[in-house]
GUFI-791245 format. One record per residue: residue in three letters; x, y, z of N, C-alpha, C in turn. Coordinates in steps of 0.02 Angstrom, whole numbers, padded with zeros to 5 digits, always signed. Layout:
% GUFI-791245
ALAXYZXYZXYZ
...
//
This chain:
% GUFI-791245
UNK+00064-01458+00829+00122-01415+00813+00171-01416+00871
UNK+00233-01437+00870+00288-01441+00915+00311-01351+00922
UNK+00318-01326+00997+00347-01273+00997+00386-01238+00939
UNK+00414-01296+00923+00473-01235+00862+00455-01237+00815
UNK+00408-01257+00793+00365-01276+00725+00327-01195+00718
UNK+00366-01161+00641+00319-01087+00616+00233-01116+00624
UNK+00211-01060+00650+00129-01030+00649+00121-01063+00583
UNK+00066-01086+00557+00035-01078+00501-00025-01029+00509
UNK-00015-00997+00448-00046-00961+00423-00084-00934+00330
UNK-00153-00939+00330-00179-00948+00282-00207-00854+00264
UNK-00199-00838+00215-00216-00762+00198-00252-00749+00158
UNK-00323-00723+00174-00372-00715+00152-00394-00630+00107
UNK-00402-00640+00048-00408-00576+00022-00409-00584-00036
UNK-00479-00539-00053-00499-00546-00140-00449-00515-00194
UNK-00403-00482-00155-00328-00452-00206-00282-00499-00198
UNK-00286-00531-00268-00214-00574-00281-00130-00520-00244
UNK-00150-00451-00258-00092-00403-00269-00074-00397-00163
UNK-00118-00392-00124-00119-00388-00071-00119-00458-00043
UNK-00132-00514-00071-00071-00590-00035-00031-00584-00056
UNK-00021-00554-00108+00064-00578-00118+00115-00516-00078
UNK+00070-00464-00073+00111-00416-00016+00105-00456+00052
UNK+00053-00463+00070+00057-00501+00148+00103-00554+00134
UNK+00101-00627+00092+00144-00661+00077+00204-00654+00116
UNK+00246-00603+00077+00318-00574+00056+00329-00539+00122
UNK+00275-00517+00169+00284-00480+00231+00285-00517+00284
UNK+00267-00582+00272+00264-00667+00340+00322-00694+00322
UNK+00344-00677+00263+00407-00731+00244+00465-00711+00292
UNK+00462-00629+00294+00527-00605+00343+00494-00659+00396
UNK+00480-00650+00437+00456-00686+00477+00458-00757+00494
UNK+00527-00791+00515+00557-00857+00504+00493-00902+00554
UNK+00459-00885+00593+00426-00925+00643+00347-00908+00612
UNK+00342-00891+00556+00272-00892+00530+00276-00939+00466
UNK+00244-00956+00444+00222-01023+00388+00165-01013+00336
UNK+00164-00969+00281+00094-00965+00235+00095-01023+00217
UNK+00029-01049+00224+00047-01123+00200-00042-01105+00152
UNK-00067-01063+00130-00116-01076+00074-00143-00976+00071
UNK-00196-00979+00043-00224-00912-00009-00296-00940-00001
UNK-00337-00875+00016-00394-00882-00016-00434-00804-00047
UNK-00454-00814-00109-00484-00751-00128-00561-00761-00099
UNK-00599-00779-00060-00663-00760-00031-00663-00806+00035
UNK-00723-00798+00069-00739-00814+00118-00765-00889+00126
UNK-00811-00914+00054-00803-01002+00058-00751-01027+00054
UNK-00707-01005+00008-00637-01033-00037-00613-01030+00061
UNK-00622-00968+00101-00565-00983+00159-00590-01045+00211
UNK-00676-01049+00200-00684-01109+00249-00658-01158+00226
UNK-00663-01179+00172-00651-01258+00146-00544-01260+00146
UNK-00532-01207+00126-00444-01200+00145-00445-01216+00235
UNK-00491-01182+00279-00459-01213+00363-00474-01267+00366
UNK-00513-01290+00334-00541-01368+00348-00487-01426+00334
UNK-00434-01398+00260-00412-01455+00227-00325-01409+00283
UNK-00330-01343+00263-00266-01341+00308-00256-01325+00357
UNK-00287-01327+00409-00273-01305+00474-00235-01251+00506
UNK-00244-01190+00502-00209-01153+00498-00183-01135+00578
UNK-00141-01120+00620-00151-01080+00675-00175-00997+00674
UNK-00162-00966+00614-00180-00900+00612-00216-00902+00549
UNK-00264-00852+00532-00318-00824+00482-00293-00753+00474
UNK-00267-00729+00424-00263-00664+00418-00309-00633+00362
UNK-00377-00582+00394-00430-00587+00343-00452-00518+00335
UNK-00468-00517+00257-00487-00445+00239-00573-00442+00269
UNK-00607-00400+00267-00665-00380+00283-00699-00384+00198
UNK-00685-00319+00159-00725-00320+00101-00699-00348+00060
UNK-00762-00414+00043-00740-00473-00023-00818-00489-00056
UNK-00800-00492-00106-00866-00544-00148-00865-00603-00110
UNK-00949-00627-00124-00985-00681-00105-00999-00683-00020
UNK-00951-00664+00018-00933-00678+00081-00894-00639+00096
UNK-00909-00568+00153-00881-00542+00170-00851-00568+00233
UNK-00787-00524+00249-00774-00536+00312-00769-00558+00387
UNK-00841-00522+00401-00872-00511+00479-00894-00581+00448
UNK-00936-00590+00404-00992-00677+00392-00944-00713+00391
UNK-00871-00729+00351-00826-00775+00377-00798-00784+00440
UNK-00796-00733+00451-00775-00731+00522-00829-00763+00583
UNK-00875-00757+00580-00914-00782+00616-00949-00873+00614
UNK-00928-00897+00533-00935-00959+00525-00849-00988+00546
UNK-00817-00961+00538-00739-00976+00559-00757-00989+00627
UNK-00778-00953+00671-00750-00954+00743-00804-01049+00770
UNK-00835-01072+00708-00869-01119+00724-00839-01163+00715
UNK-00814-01176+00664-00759-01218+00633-00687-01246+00635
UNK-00653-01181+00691-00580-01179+00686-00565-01144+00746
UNK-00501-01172+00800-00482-01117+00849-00434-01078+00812
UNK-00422-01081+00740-00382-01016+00734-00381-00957+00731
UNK-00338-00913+00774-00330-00874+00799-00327-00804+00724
UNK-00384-00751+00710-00401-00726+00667-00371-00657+00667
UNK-00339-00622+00638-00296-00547+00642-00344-00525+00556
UNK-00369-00473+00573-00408-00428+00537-00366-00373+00469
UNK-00369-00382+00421-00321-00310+00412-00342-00290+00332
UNK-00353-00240+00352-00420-00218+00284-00413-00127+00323
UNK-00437-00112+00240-00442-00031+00235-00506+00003+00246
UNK-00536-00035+00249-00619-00005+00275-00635-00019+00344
UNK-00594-00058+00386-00599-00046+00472-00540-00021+00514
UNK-00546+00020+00503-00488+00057+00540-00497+00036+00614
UNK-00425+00009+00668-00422+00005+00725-00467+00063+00752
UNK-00531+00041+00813-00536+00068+00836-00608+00112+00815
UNK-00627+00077+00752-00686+00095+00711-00766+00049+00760
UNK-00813+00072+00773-00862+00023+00757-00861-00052+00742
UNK-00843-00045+00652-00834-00132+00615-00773-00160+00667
UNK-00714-00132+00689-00656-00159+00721-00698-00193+00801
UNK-00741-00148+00824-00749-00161+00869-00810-00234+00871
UNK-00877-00229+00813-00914-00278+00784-00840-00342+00770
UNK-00806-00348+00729-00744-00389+00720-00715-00424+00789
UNK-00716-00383+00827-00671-00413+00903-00717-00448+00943
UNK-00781-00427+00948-00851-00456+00970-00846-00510+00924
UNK-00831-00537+00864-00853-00606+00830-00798-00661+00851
UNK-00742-00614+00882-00682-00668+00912-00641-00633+00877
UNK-00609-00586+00826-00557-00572+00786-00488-00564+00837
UNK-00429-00591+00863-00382-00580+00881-00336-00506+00886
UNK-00357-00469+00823-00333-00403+00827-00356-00375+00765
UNK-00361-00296+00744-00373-00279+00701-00336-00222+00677
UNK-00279-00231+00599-00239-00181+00586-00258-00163+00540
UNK-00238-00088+00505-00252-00069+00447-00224-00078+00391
UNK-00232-00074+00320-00186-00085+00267-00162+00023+00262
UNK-00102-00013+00240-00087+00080+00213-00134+00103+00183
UNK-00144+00165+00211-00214+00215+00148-00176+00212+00087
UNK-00193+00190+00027-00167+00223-00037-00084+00178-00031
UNK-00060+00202+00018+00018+00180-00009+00035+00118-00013
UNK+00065+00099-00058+00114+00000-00065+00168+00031-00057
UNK+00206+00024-00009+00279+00007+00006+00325-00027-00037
UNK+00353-00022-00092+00408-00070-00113+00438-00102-00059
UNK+00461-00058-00023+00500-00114+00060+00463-00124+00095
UNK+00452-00191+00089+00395-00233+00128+00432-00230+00211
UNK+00491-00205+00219+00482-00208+00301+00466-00137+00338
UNK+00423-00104+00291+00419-00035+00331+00376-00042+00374
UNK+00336-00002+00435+00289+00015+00475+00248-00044+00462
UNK+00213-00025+00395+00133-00069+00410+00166-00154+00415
UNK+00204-00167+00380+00230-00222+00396+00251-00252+00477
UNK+00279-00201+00476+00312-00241+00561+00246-00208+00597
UNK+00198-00179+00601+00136-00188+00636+00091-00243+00601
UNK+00084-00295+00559+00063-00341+00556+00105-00378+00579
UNK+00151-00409+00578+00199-00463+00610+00182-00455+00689
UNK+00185-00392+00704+00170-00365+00796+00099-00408+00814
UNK+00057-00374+00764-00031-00389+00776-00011-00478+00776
UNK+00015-00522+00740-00003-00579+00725+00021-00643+00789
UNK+00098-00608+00812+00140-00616+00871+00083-00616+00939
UNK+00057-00537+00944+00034-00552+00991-00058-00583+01009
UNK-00084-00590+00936-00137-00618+00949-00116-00707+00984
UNK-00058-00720+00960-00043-00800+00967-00017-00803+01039
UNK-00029-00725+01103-00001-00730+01142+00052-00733+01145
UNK+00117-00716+01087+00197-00716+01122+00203-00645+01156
UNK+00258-00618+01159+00287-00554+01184+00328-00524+01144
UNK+00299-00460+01113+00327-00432+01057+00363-00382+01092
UNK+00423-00337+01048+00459-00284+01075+00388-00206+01072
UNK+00410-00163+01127+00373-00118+01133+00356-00085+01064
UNK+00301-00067+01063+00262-00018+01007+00289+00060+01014
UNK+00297+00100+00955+00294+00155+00947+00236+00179+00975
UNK+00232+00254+01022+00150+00300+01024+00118+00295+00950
UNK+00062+00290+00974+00012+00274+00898+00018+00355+00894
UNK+00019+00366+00808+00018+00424+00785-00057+00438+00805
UNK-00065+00512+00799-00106+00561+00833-00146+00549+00743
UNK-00204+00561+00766-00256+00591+00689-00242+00640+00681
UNK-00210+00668+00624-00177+00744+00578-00253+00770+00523
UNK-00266+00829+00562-00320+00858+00549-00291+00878+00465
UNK-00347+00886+00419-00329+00938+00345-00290+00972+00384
UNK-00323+01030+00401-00279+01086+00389-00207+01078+00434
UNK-00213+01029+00482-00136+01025+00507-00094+00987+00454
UNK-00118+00967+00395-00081+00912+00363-00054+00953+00318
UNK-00112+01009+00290-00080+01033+00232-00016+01088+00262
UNK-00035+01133+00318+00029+01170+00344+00103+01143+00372
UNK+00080+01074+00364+00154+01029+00384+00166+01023+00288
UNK+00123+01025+00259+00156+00993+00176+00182+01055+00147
UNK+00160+01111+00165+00160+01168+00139+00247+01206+00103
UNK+00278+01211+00159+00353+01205+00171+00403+01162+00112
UNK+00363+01112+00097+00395+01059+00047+00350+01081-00025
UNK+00301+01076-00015+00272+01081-00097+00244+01143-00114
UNK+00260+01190-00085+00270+01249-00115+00322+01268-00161
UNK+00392+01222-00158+00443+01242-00191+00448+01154-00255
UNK+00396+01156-00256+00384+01075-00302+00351+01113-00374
UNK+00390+01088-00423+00347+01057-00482+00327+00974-00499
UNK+00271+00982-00512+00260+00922-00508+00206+00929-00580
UNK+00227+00841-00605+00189+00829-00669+00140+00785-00657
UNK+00073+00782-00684+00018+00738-00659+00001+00702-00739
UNK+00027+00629-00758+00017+00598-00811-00037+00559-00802
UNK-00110+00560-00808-00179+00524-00808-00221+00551-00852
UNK-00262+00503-00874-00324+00543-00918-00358+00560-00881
UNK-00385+00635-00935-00414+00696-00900-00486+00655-00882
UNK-00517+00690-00817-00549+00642-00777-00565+00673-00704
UNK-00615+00640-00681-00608+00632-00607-00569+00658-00565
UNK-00540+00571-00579-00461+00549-00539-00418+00608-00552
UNK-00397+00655-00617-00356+00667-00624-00355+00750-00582
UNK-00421+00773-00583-00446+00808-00540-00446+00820-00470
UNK-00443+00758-00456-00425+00756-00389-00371+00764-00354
UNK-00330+00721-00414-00247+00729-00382-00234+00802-00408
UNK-00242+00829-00437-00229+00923-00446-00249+00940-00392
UNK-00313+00926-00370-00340+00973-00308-00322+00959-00268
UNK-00278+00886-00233-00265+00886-00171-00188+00896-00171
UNK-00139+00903-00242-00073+00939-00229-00101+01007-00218
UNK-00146+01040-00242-00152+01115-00246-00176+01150-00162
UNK-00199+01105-00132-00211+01099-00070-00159+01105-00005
UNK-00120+01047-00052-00044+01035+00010-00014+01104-00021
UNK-00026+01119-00063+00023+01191-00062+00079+01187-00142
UNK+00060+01139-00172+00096+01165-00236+00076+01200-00288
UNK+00124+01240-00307+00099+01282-00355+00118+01282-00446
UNK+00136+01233-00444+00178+01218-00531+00152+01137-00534
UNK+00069+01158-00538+00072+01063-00572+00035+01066-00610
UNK+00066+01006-00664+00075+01005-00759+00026+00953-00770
UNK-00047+00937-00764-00090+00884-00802-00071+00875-00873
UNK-00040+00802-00875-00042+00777-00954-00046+00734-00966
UNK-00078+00700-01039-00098+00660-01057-00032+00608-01071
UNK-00035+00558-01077+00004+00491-01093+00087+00514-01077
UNK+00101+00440-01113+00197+00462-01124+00220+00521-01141
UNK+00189+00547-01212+00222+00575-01232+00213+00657-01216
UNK+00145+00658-01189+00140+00701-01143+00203+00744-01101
UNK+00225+00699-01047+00270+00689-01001+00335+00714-01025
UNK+00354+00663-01079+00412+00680-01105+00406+00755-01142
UNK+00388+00772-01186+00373+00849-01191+00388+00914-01161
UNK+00335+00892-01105+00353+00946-01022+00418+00934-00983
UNK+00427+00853-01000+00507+00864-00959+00565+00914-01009
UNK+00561+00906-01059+00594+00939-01112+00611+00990-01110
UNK+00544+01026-01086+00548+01103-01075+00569+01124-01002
UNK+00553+01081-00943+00573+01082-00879+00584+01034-00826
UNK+00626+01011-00801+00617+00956-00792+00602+00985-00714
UNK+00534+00943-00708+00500+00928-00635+00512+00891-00585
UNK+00521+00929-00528+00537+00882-00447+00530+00828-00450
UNK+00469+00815-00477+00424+00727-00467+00354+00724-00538
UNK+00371+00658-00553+00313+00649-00600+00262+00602-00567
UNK+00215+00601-00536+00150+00550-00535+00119+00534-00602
UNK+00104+00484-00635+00087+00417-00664+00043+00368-00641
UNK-00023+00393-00693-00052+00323-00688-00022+00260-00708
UNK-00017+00207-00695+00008+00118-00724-00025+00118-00790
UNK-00081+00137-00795-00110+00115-00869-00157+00161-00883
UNK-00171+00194-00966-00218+00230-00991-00191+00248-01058
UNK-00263+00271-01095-00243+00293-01133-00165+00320-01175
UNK-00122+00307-01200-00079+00312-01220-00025+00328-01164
UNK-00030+00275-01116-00006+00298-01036+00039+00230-01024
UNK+00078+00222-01020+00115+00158-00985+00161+00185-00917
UNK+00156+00157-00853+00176+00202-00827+00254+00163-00795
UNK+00270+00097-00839+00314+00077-00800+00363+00064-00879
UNK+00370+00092-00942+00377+00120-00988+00409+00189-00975
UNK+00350+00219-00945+00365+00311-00936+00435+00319-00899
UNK+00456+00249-00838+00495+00240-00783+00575+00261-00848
UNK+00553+00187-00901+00614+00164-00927+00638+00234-00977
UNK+00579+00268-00996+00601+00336-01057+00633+00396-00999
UNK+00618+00395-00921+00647+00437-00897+00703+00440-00889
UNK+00705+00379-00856+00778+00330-00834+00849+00340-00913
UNK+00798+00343-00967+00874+00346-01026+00861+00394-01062
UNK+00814+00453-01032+00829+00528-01074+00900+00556-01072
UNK+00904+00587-01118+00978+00598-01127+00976+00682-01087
UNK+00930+00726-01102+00913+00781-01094+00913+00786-01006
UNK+00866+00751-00974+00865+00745-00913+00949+00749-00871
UNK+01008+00725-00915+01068+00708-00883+01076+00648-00814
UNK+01120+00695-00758+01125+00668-00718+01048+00665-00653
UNK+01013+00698-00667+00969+00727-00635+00921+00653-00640
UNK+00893+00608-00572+00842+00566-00589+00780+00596-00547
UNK+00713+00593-00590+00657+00624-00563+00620+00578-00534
UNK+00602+00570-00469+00558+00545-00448+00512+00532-00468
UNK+00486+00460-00467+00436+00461-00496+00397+00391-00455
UNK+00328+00409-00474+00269+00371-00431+00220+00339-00465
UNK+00195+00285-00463+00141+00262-00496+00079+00246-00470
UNK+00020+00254-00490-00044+00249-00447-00087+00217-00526
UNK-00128+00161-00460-00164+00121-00505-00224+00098-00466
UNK-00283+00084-00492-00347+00035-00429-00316-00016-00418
UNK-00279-00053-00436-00263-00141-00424-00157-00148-00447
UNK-00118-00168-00425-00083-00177-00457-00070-00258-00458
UNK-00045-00277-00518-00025-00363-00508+00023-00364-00482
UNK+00057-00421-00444+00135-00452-00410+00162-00422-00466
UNK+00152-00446-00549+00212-00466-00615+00244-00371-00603
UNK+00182-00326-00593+00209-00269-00609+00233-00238-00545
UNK+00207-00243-00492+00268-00237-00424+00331-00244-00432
UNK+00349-00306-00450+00419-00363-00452+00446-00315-00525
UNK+00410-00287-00576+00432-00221-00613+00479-00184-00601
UNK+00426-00158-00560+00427-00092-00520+00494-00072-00477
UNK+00505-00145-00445+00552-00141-00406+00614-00132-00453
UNK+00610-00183-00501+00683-00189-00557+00690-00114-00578
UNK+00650-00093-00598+00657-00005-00618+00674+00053-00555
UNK+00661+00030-00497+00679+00058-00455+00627+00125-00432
UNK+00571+00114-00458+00533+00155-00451+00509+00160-00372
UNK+00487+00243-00379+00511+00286-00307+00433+00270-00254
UNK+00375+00237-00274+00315+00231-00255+00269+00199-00288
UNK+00243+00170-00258+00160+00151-00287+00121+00187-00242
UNK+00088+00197-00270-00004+00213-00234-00058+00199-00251
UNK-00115+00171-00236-00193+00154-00238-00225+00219-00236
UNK-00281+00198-00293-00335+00226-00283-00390+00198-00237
UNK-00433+00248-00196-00425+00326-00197-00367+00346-00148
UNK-00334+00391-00183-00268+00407-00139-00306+00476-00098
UNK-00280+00472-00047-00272+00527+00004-00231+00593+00019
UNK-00252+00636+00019-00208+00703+00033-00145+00676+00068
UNK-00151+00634+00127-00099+00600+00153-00065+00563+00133
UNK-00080+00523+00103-00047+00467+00057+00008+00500+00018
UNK-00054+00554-00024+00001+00604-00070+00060+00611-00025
UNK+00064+00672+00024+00104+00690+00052+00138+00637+00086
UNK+00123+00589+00120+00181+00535+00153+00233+00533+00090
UNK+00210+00499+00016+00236+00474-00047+00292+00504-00071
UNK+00252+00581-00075+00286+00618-00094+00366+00635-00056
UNK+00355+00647-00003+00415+00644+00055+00460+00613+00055
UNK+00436+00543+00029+00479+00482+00067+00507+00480-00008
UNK+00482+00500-00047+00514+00500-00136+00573+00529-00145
UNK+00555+00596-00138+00603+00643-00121+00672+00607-00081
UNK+00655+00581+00003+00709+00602+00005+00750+00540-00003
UNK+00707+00471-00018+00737+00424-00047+00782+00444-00099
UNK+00773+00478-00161+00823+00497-00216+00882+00549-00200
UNK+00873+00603-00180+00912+00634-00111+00988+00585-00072
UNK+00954+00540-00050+00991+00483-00008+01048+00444-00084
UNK+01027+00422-00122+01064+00411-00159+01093+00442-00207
UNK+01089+00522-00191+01135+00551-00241+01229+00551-00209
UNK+01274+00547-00254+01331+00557-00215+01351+00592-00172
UNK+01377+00598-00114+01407+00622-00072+01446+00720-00100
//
């Protein structure tokens, strides 16, 4: 590789939906090069072999071959230089520290729960940082790492905001759907509407229309990127657009690249986090806020 020649880099991860986010997050990145995909840990040996990568960017939990075991037949095989980034080793964990002991170059986290539509937020430009400086360049200074936000400091910072929230919760009744009640009811809201499917939704907006709607992507009489388009051309609603969020276990690229065309205000993963909630919620808000007229 001639100095000016982009990094190659190969991205390892059993979510089609999370390469094509990393993907789309190297591409900013004019001096980096995806030059292949692998969904497991053989698929990634036999990919360094045929492509040579300078960087490995690798999830930890995968079928057939986890992580740490690729990682450790990698460091036999290949000097490329390995950046970690998975939701089950948090910087600074044990596994992060087992990971750095096998040779891993650095280890970042994926967002808890949240997908970014704007792939250049935070977690992004701290992977581009992590990948820069495992290859030894010189990156611009880091922000102070945020402090760990105890519950109860999280919910008395949410409190202020979703106390004065209605909020609609569209999932089948459930678990899941349980959960997200209990952990808005937690941060401090007091007007939230569990309902079943579309038409659910539309109903309750009818009668009031709510701060923010959360949406599952799919269920029972549930479409949640549908629910986007019936909000978007209620006539009743007016000028007023409601925030709105979608949460799913997996999402595909096709429905991201959706998501975006509709302009929708969030995604989130399951299992979402009290935090997650509240980051989402925030940044929802004041995203729609920001584009109302002057």
């Amino acid at each position: 590789m001639t100095p000016s020649a982009p990094a190659r880099v190969l991205i390892v991860d059993d979510s089609a939906m999370m390469r094509s986010i990393a993907r789309k997050v190297l591409e900013l990145d004019g001096t980096l090069k995806v030059v292949g995909e692998a969904e497991n840990g053989y698929v990634a040996l036999e990919r360094v072999k045929q492509l040579k990568p300078d960087v490995v960017l690798l999830d930890i939990e995968m079928p057939k071959m986890d992580g740490l075991e690729t990682l450790r037949r990698l460091k036999l095989v290949s000097r490329a230089r390995v950046v970690i980034l998975s939701s089950v080793v948090p910087a600074g964990s044990p596994q992060a520290a087992e990971a750095r002991r096998l040779g891993a170059a650095a280890v970042v986290s994926k967002p808890s729960g949240a997908i970014s539509l704007d792939l250049q937020e935070k977690s992004g430009h701290q992977l581009l940082q992590a990948i820069h400086r495992a290859r030894g360049e010189a990156v611009e200074a880091d922000a102070p790492a945020a402090e760990t936000v105890s519950p109860e400091a999280l919910r008395n910072a949410a409190q202020p905001l979703f106390r004065v929230l209605s909020i609609v919760v569209a999932a089948p009744a459930g678990a899941r759907r349980d959960q997200l009640v209990g952990d808005l009811g937690r941060l401090g809201c007091p007007q939230i509407h569990p309902v079943d499917g579309n038409e659910g939704v539309m109903a309750r907006v009818r009668k009031e229309v709510p701060r923010i709607v959360l949406a599952e992507l799919a269920g029972p009489g549930l479409d949640g990127l549908k629910l986007v388009e019936e909000l978007r051309e209620a006539s009743f609603v007016g000028l007023t657009k409601i925030p709105t969020i979608l949460i799913a276990a997996a999402i595909a690229p096709p429905a991201i690249q959706r998501a975006r065309a509709l302009d929708v205000d969030g995604l989130l993963l399951h299992p979402v986090s009290e935090e997650s909630l509240y980051q989402r919620i925030r940044a929802a808000l004041a995203r729609v806020a920001a584009q109302r007229p002057a």
